[in-house]
N, C-alpha and C positions, 0 to 999 in steps of 0.2 A: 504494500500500500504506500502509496505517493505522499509527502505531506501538500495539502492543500486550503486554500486559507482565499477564501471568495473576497477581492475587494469592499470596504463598503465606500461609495457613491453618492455620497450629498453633498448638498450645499450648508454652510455654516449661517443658520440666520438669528435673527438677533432685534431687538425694539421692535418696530412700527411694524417688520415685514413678520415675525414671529407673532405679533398682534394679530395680524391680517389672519396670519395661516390655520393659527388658534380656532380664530372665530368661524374661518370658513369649516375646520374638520368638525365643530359643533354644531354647525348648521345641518339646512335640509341634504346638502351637497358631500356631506362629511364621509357618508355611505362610502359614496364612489373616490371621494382619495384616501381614503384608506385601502380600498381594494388595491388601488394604483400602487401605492406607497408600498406594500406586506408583496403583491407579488411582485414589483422589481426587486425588493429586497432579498427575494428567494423564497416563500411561504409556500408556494405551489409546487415545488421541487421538494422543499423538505414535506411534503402532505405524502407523498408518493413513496418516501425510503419506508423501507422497510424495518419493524421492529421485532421479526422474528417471531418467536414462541411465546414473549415477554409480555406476563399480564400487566394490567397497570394499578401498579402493588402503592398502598400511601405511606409506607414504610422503606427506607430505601437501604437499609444497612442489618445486615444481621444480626444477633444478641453478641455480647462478647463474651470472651470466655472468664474464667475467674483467673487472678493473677495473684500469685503469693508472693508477699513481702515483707521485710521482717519489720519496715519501720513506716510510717505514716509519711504522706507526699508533706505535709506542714513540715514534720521535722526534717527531711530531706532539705527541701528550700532553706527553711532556718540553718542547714549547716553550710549550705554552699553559700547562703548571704555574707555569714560568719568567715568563711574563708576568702572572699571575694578579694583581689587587689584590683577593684577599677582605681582606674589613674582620678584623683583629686578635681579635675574640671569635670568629670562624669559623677554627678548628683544621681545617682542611682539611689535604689532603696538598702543597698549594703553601706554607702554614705550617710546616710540618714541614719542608719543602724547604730555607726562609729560612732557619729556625732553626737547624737541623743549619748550616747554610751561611756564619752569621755568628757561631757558638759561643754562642749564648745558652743551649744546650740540647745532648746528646745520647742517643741509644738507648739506651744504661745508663739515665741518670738519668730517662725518659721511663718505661720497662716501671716501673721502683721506683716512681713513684706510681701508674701504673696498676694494680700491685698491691694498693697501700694502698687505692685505692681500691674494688678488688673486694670485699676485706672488708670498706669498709665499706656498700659496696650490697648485697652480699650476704648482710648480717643484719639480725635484725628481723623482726617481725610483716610489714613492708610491703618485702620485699627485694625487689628486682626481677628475680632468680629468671633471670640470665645465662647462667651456664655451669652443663656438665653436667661437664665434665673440663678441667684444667688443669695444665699442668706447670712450675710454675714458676721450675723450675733449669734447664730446657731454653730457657724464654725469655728469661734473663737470661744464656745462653753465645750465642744470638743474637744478640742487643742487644750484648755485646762484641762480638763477628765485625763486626757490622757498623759499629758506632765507631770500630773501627781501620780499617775500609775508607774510612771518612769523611775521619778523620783525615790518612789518606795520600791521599787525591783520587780513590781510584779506586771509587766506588759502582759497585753492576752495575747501576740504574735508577732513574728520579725514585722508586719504591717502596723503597730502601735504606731500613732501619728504619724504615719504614713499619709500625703495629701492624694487625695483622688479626685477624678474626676466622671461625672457618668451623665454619658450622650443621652439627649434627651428622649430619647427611644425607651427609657427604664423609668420603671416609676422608683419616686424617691417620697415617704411620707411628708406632705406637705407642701407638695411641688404640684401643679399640673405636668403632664407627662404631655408636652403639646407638638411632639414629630415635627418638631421643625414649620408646625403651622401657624395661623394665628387669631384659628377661630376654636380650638382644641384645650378649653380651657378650667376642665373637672378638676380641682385638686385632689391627687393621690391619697387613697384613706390609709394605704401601707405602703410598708417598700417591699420592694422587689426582691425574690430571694436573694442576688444578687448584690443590691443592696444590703440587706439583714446581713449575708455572709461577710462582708465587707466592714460591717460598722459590729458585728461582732469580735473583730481581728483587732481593732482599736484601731481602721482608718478614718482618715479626716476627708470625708466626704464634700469637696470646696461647693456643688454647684453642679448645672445642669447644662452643658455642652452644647454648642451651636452644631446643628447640621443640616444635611441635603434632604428640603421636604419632603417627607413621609421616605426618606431613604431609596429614593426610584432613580438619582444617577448620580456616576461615580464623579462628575465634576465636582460638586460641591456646593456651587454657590447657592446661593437663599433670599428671594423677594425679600422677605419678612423681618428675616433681623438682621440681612447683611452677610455678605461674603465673608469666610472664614478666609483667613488669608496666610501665608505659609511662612513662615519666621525665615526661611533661609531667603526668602525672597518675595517681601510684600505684595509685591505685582504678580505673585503666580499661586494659583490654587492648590490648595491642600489638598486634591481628590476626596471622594464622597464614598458614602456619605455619612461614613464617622468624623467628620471634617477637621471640627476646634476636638475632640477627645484626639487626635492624633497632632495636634498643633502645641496645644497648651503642654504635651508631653515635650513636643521638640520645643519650646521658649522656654523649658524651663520652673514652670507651673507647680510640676509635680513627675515625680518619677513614673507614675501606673494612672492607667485611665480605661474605660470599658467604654466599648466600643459594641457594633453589630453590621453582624455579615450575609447579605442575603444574595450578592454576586460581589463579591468580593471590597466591603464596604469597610470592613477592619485592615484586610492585608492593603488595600490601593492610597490611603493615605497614608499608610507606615511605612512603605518604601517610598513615597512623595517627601515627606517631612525628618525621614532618615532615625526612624523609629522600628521596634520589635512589634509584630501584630502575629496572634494564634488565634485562628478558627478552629475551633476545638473541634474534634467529632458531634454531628448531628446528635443533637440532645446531651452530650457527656455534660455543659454546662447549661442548670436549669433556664427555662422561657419563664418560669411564674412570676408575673408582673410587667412582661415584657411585649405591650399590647399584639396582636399579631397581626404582621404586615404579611409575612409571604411565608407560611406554616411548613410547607413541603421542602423551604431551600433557607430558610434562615438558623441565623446562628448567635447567640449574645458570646463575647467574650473578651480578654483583658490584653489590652498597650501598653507598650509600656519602654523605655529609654535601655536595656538592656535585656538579653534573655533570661538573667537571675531574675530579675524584675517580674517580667511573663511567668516566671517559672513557679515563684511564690505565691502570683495572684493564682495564677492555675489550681495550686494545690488548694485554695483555700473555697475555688468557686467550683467545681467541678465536683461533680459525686447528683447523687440519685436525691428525689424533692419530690415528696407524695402527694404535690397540688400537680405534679407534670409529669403526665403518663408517659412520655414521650421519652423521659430523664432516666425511667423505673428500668428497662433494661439492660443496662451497662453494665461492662467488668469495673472492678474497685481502678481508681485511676492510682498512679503511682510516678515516682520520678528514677524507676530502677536503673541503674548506670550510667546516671545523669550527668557525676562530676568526670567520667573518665575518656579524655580526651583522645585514645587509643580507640581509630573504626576501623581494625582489620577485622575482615568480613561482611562490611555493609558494603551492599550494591548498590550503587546511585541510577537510577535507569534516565535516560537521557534519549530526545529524538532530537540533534542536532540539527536538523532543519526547521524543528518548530521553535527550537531556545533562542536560535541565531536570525528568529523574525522579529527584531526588533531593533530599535537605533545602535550607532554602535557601538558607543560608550557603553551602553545599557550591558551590550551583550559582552562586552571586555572585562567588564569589572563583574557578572558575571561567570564570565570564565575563571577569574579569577579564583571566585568562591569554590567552584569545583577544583582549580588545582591545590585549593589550601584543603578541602575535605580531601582528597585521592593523598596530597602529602601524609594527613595523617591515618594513611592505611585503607580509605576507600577505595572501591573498584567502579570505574565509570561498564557499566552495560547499555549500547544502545539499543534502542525499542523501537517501535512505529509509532507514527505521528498517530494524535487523535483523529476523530472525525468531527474537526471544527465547525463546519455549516451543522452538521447535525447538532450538535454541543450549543452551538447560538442561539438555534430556532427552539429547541426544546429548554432551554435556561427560561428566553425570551417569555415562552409561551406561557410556561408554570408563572414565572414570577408576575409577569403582567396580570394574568388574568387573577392571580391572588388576590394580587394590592388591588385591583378594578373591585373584585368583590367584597373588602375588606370597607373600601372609599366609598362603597353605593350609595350607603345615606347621608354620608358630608357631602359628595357631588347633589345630589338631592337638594340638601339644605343649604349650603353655600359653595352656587356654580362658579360664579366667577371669584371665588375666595384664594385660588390654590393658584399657584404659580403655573406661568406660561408652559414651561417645559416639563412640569408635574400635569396638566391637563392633557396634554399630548402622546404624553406615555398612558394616562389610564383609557385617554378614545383609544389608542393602539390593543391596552387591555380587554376595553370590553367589542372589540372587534373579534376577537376568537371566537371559535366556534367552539361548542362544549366536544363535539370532536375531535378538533385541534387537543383539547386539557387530554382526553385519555388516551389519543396518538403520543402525546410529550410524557403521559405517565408511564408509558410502556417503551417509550427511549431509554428514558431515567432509568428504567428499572435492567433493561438490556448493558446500559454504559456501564452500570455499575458490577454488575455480574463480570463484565468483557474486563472491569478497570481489577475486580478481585483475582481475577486470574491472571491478568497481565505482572500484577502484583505480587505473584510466588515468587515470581523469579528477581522481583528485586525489590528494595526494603523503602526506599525514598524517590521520587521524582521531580527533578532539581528540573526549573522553567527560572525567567527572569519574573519578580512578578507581575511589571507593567514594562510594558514595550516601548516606551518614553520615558523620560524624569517631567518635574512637575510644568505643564503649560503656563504661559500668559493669560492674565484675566484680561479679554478684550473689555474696554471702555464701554463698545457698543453692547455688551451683556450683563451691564449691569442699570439699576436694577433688580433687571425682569431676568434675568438667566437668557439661556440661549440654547439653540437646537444645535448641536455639532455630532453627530454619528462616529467619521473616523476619527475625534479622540475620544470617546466612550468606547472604541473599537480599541485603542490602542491602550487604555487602561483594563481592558474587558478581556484581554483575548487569552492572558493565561490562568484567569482567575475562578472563570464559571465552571469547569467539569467537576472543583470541590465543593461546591455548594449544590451542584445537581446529584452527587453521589455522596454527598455527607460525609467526604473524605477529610481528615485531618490536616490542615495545612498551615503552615510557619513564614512571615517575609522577615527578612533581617536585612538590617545595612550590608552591603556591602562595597562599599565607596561610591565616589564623587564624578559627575561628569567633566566635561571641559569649562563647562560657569559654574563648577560647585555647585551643582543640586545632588542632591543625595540619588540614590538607586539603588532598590531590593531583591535579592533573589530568592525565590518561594522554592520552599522544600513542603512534597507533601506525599502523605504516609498511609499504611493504612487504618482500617478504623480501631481506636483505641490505643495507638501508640502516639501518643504527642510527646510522652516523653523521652521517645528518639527523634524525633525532629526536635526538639529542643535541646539535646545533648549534639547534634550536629549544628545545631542552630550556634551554642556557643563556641564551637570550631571557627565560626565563620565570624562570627564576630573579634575575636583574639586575632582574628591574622587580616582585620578591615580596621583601613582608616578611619579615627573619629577626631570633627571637628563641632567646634559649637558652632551653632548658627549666630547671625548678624544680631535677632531680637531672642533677648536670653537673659533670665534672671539666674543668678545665684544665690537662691535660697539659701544656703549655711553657711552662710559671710559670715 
């Protein structure tokens, strides 16, 4: 099999002409360019492949198995935080560790600049457009809680005053949980398991994260509260649509932030912003509280400025949650041979014509990464390229027509409330035919079958994770947002087969282009092991460039 990867073909539009386009695909006439639009796209070609034997299953991942361990994934992280020598300008959560640890610093006098700081990123022509809600007498009765808990020895976790941050996707008690909208205004009556799990550990939960409305494109920008804008370079977007939770991680904010992945909305801003992002295995980390936008391909999970970072939130968010049936089958998570830097015997599987689809820088410093994994003892195996049009149209089809039916009664109630390019993607949604949904169920369920077996024969599948570093925020998109296909194409193209197979998947820095923007390369695994992608994840990091970005606080001055 050939690798093969269909152009996509549009025009970039933007203000008055996206207004126009808007309104016509809402009109009487909308019918027929939509037909136009889905079959140049390819819609009629993909109606016709074939999906075999493969029923259209709403589960996409089999039970795991049970895994024996002598020590708990919290103490695991806790000893690798413990051991960590990041370098001193890398504020990670082993920094915060020391610091709380040796009195240079604590969680009171930590939130108090992160404050000053938010005001002062969050004004000006060029703010970087963080948060949507913040409480900040709520976080400074935190930050004491947890100082005296310092104070007296007794933390509840290496995450003791720890700052976070949680995309406004998660309910937070207290908060409206408003998707990045700005008619979405219930305030939350609890938090989020994820939440709970978090403000359990004694983290300092800052606030409620700017992102891309209702999470439907990886660009990022936002009508409502303003483009998140990307610290190494104000002028270019943080990709979508965890946007400011992978921004505020790279300024400096806070070491760990959660994020959500429904086509690749965790990993595509954490290689833009030069940040760690894990989409954990489908359901490993609970949904309860985490409204649902796209049931069958989302994902909630934790960002964060190093893999120790990912590593610890991981241990503390993941595991089974008897409000989320979805969570109830999983094997015990674990962080088994996490600290040992020796991969002789992991097989990297690699389609060399699909990694090397991308700019070049991307794919250099890429390469990169696999020769620092292959140094320490990996084996590159190549494989065959996916089936990218199919991959596309059956991402497309589920995730669209989720969000379409998820949005039915806010489109109802306020048509013209939702962003330009949030309207156009759900007319695209509820264009499908319920046909179309169990033709893409019975893809899904084929890809993944074809990805578990292709999967014996090797343990990781190393892709760049976006086929660019971060774009230009055109002037003319802001701001209404704006229609652009091939860069949603170029953020999209190696991100969707884990979210359609609820496969396990890791981005990590791995250097800088020719203008210093950051670029990430995705390793992904199969279901249940995140904690080999994260023990290869910190390979790749130990042997990649880090720099701080331009807009950057340091918190433990």
């Amino acid at each position: 099999m050939t690798y093969q990867r269909n152009p996509v073909k549009a025009p970039r539009v933007s203000g008055l002409a996206l207004k126009a386009f808007v309104n016509a695909l809402e009109s009487g006439v909308g019918s027929v360019m939509l037909d136009k639009l889905t079959r140049d796209s390819g819609i009629e070609r993909w109606r016709e492949f074939s999906a075999g034997d493969a029923p259209p299953l709403q589960f996409p991942l089999p039970q795991g198995t049970a895994a024996t361990e002598p020590q708990t994934p919290t103490e695991q992280a806790a000893r690798a935080i413990a051991a960590s020598a990041s370098p001193p300008e890398r504020e990670s959560v082993a920094a915060y560790v020391r610091a709380y640890r040796e009195g240079a610093t604590d969680p009171v006098a930590v939130v108090n600049r992160i404050h000053e700081s938010i005001a002062r990123m969050d004004s000006g022509k060029q703010r970087l457009g963080l948060f949507i809600a913040r409480k900040p007498d709520e976080v400074h009765r935190a930050a004491e809680a947890s100082s005296e808990r310092l104070r007296e020895g007794r933390p509840l976790s290496v995450l003791d005053g720890i700052p976070v941050v949680l995309k406004d996707e998660v309910d937070l008690a207290g908060f409206p949980t408003t998707l990045g909208t700005r008619f979405r205004t219930q305030v939350a009556a609890a938090d989020s398991t994820v939440a709970a799990r978090l403000k359990a550990a004694g983290a300092i939960i800052l606030g409620k994260a700017n992102m891309n409305e209702i999470g439907i494109n990886p660009i990022g920008l936002n009508p409502h509260h303003g483009a998140a804008r990307n610290p190494w370079d104000t002028g270019r977007i943080t990709g979508g649509s965890s946007s400011a939770s992978a921004a505020a991680v790279a300024a400096g904010l806070c070491p760990l932030s959660i994020g959500a992945d429904g086509g690749g909305s965790i990993r595509i801003p954490a290689a833009l912003c030069g940040i760690v992002g894990l989409k954990a295995t489908w359901g490993r980390i609970p949904e309860t509280g985490v409204p649902p936008l796209c049931w069958n391909v989302g994902h909630v999970g934790p960002m964060g400025l190093t893999v120790d970072d990912v590593a610890a939130a991981y241990a503390v968010l993941a595991g089974p949650d008897g409000h989320d049936l979805v969570s109830q089958g999983q094997s015990p998570h674990h962080l088994s041979g996490y600290e040992d830097d020796g991969l002789s015997g992991v097989r990297l599987g690699i389609c060399w014509d699909y990694f090397e689809d991308a700019d070049t820088d991307v794919v250099a410093r890429c390469k990169e990464a696999v020769a620092a994994l292959s140094a320490a003892g990996a084996r590159v195996v190549e494989i065959p390229p996916p089936d990218l049009n199919t991959v596309l149209w059956t991402h497309s089809c589920i995730i669209l027509s989720e969000m379409s039916e998820v949005m039915l009664p806010h489109v109802k109630a306020h048509p013209s409330e939702f962003g330009l390019d949030t309207r156009t993607n759900l007319a695209i949604g509820r264009h499908f035919r319920a046909t179309d949904l169990v033709h893409a169920l019975r893809h899904r369920h084929r890809l993944t079958r074809e990805l578990l077996a292709q999967m014996a024969g090797v343990d990781v599948l190393v892709t760049p994770t976006t086929a660019t570093t971060a774009p230009l925020i055109p002037e003319a998109a802001l701001p209404d947002g704006e229609s652009n296909l091939p860069v949603v194409d170029a953020l999209m193209r190696f991100v969707r087969l884990a979210n359609l197979t609820g496969f396990p998947s890791l981005s990590v820095p791995a250097g800088f282009d020719e203008e210093g923007l950051p670029v990430g390369v995705q390793l992904t695994g199969r279901p249940y092991e995140e904690h080999l992608l994260l023990r290869l994840g910190r390979v790749v990091e130990q042997a990649s460039e880090y720099r701080v970005p331009p807009v950057h606080l340091r918190a433990l001055r």
